[in-house]
C-alpha positions as CSV (number, residue, x, y, z in Angstrom):
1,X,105.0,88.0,88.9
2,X,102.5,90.4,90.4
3,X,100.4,92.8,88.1
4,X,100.1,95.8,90.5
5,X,96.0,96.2,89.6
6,X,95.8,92.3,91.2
7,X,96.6,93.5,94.4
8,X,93.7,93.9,97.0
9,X,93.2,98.1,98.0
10,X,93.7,98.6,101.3
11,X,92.1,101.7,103.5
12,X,94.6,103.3,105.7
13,X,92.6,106.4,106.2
14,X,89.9,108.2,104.9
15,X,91.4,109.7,101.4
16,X,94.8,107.0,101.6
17,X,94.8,103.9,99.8
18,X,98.2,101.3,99.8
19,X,98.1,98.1,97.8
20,X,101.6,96.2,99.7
21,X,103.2,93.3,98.4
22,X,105.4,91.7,100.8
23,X,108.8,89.8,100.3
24,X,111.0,87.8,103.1
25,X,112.2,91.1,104.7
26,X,110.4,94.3,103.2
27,X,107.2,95.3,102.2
28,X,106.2,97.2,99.0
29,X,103.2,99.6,98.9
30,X,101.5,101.5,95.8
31,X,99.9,104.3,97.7
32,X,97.6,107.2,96.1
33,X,96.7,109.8,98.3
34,X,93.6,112.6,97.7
35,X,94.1,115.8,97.2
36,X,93.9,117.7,101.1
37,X,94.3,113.9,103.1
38,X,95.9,114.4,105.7
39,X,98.3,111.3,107.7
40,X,98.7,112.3,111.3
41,X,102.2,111.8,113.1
42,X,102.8,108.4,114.2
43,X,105.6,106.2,114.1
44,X,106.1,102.3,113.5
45,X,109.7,100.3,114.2
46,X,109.9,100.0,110.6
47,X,112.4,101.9,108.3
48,X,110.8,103.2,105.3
49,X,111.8,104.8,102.2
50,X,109.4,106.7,100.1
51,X,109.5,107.7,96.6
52,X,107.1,110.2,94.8
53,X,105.6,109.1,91.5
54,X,103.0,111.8,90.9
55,X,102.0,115.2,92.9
56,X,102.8,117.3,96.3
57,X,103.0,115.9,99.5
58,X,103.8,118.3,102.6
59,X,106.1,116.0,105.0
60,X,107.0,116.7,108.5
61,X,109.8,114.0,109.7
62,X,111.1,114.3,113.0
63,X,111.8,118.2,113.0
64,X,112.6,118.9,109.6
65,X,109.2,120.1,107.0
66,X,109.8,119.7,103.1
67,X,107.9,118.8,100.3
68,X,108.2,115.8,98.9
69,X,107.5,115.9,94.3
70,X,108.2,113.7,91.8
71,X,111.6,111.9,91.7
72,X,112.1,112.7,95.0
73,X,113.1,109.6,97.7
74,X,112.9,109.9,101.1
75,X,114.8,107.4,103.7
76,X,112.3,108.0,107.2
77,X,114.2,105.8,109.7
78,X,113.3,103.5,112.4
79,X,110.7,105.0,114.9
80,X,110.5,108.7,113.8
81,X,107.6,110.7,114.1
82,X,106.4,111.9,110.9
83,X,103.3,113.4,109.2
84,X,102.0,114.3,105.8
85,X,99.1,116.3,104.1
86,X,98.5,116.2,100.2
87,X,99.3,119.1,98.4
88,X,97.6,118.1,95.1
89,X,96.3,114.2,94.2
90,X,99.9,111.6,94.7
91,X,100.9,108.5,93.7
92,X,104.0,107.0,95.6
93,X,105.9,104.1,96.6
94,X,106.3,102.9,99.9
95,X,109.3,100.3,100.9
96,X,109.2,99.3,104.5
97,X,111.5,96.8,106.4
98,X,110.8,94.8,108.2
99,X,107.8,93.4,106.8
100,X,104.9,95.4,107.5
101,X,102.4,92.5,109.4
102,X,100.0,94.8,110.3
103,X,99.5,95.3,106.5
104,X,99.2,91.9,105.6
105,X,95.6,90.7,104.4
């Protein structure tokens, strides 16, 4: 068992901050994002599936633009460009398979 304020804070970019637990086969990440941060588009060979805890987050994902709020999951798959800029201060959660490596400590 993890407590979720053990886990070592890891940078991404300036304003983005994930703590990731990884399992076997998927990754879990705690991210909380500032107010105006803004994630350029990129893409990784990982599926992910996001779910918003707290706040606004403006999402571009492949060619579709929404806005992700509380309750709200969000499957991105396999090796599509997306983006994201902070509406307001969030809190998600992040589930990636495979394991995110390049997270790893």
């Amino acid at each position: 068992m993890i407590h979720i304020d053990q886990v070592k804070k890891k940078l991404l970019i300036e304003g983005i901050i994930g703590q990731y637990v990884h399992g076997n086969s998927t990754t879990f990440g705690f991210v909380t994002i500032n107010k105006g941060s803004n994630l350029p588009l990129h893409h990784h060979p990982h599926e992910q599936i996001t779910y918003m805890i707290e706040g606004k987050l403006k999402m571009q994902i492949g060619n579709e633009e929404f806005v992700l709020e509380p309750g709200i999951v969000k499957v991105i798959p396999s090796n599509t460009p997306h983006s994201a800029i902070a509406m307001t201060e969030c809190k998600l959660i992040d589930v990636f398979s495979p394991v995110r490596e390049d997270y790893r400590e």
